[in-house]
N, C-alpha and C positions, 0 to 999 in steps of 0.2 A: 504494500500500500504506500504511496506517496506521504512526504511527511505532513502536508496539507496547511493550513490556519486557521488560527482562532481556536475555540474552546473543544477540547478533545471530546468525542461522542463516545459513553463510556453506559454498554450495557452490562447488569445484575445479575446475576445466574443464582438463586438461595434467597430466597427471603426468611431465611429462619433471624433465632435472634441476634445474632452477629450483624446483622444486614443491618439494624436501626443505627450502629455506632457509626458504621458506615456512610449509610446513605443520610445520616446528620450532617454528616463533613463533607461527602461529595456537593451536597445540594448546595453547601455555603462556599464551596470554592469556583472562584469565577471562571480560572481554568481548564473544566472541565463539566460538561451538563450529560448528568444521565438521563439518558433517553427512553430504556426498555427495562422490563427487571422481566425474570420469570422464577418460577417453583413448581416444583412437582405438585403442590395443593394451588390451585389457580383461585382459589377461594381467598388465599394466601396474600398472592402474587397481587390479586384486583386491591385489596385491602393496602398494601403496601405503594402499589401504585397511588392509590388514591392520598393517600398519607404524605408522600412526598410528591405529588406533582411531577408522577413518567407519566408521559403520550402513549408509550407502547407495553401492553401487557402479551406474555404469551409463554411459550413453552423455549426448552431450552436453542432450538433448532432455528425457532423463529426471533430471539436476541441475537445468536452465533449470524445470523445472515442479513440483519437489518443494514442496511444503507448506510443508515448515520452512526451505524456503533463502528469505531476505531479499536474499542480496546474492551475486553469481556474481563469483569470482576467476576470470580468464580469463588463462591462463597457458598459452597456444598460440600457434606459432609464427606472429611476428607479420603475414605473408599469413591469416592465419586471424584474427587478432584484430576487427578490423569483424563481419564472421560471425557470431561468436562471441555478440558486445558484444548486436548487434541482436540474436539469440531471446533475450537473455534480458530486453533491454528491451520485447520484443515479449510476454512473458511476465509482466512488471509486476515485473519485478527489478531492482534495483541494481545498477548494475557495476562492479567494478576491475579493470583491463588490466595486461596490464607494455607496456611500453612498445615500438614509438612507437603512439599511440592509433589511426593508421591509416598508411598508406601516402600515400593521397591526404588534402592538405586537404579537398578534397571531401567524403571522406568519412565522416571524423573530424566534420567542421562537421552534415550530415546524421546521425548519429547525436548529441550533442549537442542538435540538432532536437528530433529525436525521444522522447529522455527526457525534456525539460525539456516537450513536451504531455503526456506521460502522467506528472509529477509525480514522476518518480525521475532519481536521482543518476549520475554519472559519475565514476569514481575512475580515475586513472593513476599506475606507475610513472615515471619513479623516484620512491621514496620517500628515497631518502641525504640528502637536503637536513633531512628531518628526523631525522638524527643527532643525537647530542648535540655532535658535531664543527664542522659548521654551524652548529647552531641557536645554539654560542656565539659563533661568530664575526660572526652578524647581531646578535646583543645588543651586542657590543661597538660593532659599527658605528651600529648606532641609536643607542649609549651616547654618540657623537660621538669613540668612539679613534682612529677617523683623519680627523678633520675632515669636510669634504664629501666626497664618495665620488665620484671623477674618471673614472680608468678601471679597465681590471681586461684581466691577461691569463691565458690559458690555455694549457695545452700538453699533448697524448698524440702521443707519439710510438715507436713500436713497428716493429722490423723485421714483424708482421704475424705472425695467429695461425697459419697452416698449420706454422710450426716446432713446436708442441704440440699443436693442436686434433685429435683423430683425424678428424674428418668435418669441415674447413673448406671446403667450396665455398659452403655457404650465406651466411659473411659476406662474402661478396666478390660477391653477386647484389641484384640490385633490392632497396629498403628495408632495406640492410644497406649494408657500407662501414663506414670510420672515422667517416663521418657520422650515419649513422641507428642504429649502433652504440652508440658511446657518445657523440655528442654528446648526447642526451639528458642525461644525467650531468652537461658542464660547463656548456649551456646553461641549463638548468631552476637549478643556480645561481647565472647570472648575473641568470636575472631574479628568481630571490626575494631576490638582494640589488638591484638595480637599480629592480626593476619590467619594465613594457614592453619592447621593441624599436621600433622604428621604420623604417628601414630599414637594410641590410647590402649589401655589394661583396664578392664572392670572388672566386678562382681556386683552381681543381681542376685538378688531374695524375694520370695512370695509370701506374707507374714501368712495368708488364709485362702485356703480353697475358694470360699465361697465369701459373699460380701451379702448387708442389708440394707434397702432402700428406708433412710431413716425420717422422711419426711414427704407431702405430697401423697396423691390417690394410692401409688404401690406403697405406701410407707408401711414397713415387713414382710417384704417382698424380697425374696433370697436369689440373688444369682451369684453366675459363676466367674471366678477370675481367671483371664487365661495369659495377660502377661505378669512379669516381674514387676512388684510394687515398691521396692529401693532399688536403688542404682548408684553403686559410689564409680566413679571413674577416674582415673591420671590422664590427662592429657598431656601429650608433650605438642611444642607447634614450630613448623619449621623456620623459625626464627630463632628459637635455643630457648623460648618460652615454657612455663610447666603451668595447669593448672590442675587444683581439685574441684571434681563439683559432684552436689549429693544429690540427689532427684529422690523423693519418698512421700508413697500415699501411707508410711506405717507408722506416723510420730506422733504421741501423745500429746508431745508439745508444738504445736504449732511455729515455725521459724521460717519465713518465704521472705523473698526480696532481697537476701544475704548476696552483695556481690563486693568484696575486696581486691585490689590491686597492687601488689606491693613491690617497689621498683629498689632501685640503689640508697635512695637519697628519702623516700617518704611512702605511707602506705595512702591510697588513696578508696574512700567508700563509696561504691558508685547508688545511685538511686534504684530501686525496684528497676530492673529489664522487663517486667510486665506491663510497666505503666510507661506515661509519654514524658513527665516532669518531677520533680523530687530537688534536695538540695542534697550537696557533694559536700563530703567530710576530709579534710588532710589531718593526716599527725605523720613529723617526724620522729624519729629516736629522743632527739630533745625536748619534745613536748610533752608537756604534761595532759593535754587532752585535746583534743581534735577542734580543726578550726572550719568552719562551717563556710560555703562560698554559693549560693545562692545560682541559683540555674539561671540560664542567661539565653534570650531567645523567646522566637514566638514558638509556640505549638499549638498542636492539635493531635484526636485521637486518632484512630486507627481510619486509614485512608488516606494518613500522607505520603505514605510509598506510593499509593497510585495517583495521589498529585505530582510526585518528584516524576516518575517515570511518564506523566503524560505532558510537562514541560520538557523531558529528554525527549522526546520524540517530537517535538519544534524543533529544538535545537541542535537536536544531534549528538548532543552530550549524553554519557554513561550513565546510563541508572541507577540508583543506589539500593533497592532493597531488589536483588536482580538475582535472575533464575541463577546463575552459576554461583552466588553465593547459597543460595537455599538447596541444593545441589551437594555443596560440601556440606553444610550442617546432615543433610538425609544421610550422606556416608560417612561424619562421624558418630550421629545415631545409631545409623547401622556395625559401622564398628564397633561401638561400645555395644551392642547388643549380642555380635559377634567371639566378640573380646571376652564377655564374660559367659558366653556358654564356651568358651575352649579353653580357657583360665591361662591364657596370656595375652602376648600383645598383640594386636591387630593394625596393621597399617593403614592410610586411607590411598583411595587412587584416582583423588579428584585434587584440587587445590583451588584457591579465590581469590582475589584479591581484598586488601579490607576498603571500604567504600570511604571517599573522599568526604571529610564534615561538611555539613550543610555551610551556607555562607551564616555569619552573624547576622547577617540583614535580613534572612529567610522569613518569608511572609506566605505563609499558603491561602490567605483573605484578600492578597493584593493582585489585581490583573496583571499577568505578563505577556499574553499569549493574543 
């Protein structure tokens, strides 16, 4: 597709709940006007339609082929996300997924393929790294605030969603888990501060066969777990980086949003990777307790990756929350998954770059396009 002007034409594919964070932020950014949504419940899809102001309701077939769609949000549950991705690269469209970009590296790598011969883009959640949360706490690191950048650890740790979720058996089945869940979140992190991976060492544990629905219509409703609910991991990253990061639906005590940085000269606390903003913590060796530095920047929620990537495609300029990144996070997931059913190390066979910080001036409210 031509790279075109004016406001990118950006159809819907899921209107479940995720879609309202979404289509809150697309509808206010000038940049881009969603035109189509669709869902498998068209009850759904008219409802959501109607709510934000799309012209075009329909099925997934008839968004992937609309005229004015440039670029397909694919916001389906993520066994459906490859599917998805494909007609509408099959279609000569652009895609942004939430995340993980697929299930299988395989498949994730194959569709990547396949855009990059017919000259269109790949975009992936998470987008939280380009917070204005993050995005100060990489400036400051570039800036050299804590010297060379060493290691870095991580921590979610959560008694597990079925005490809130009404409908939890889906996180706790294939391409779900504390891993595929939100690792995406701390990993995608590490490497945009890091870079690379290289390779990783895990062990995974299953604390219960079975789980109960603790809240909502099923509430005592027993089902079954089918992946590993901790996951400790070593990362090493091809830069000479190390990190640790915990991933667990088995902790009584509750500890999520835990992301440390600790370089030559100072340790640095990054804000929750789940969220978009937060304020950043320094202590060096000689301090007595951490000094606080205030997030710096506009933000927004979930959506600004597909504003970033539908101003790179005016301008030409590199994506930032881009399929080859989302790519390696899938194959260090899949390594650590790897890693700890063979009880050593696993290499990765992909690599990415880390994405260039947003400018300080970044405005996703302001017209550019």
């Amino acid at each position: 597709m031509s790279a075109g002007s004016g406001p990118v034409g950006v159809g819907v594919v899921g209107c479940g709940t995720i879609s309202d964070q979404y289509l809150t932020n697309l509808s206010a950014f000038p940049d881009v006007a969603v035109v189509a949504v669709a869902d498998l419940d068209q009850d759904r899809a008219r409802a959501t339609a109607e709510k934000y102001g799309v012209p075009v309701v329909g099925d997934t077939d008839t968004v992937v082929a609309h005229p004015d769609v440039e670029l397909v949000v694919n916001l389906t549950i993520p066994a459906a996300h490859t599917e998805v991705a494909a007609k509408a690269v099959a279609a000569g469209r652009h895609v942004y997924s939430e995340k993980p970009l697929a299930l299988e590296r395989e498949a994730g790598a194959a569709l990547l393929a396949d855009a990059t011969a017919a000259g269109l883009r790949v975009g992936n959640a998470p987008d939280t790294f380009l917070g204005a949360g993050l995005q100060t706490a990489y400036r400051l690191i570039a800036d050299g605030a804590i010297g060379t950048p060493l290691t870095a650890l991580t921590l979610f740790q959560v008694p597990g969603p079925e005490s809130w979720h009404p409908n939890p058996a889906f996180l706790y089945q294939y391409g779900a888990g504390p891993l595929f869940d939100l690792g995406p979140y701390y990993l995608t992190a590490l490497v945009a501060a890091f870079g690379p991976a290289s390779r990783v060492g895990a062990v995974a544990r299953k604390a219960r066969a079975t789980r109960t629905v603790g809240s909502g219509p099923l509430a005592g409703t027993e089902f079954p777990v089918e992946v590993p609910t901790h996951v400790s991991a070593l990362v090493e990253f091809a830069g000479g980086q190390a990190a640790t990061s915990v991933l667990s639906f088995d902790s009584p005590l509750p500890r999520a949003g835990f992301l440390e940085i600790t370089g030559t000269g100072a340790t640095i606390a990054l804000p929750d990777p789940n969220n978009f903003d937060g304020d950043i913590r320094l202590r060096t060796a000689s301090d007595d307790d951490w000094t606080v530095v205030p997030c710096q920047g506009a933000t927004a929620s979930r959506g600004v990756g597909v504003l970033d990537m539908a101003r790179a495609l005016r301008t030409g300029a590199p994506h930032r929350a881009s399929g080859d990144l989302a790519l390696h996070v899938l194959d260090l997931m899949t390594a650590i998954t790897e890693s700890a059913a063979a009880g050593s190390f696993t290499s990765l066979s992909t690599t990415a770059t880390a994405p260039e910080p947003l400018p300080t001036d970044f405005d996703p409210y302001a017209a550019t396009l």
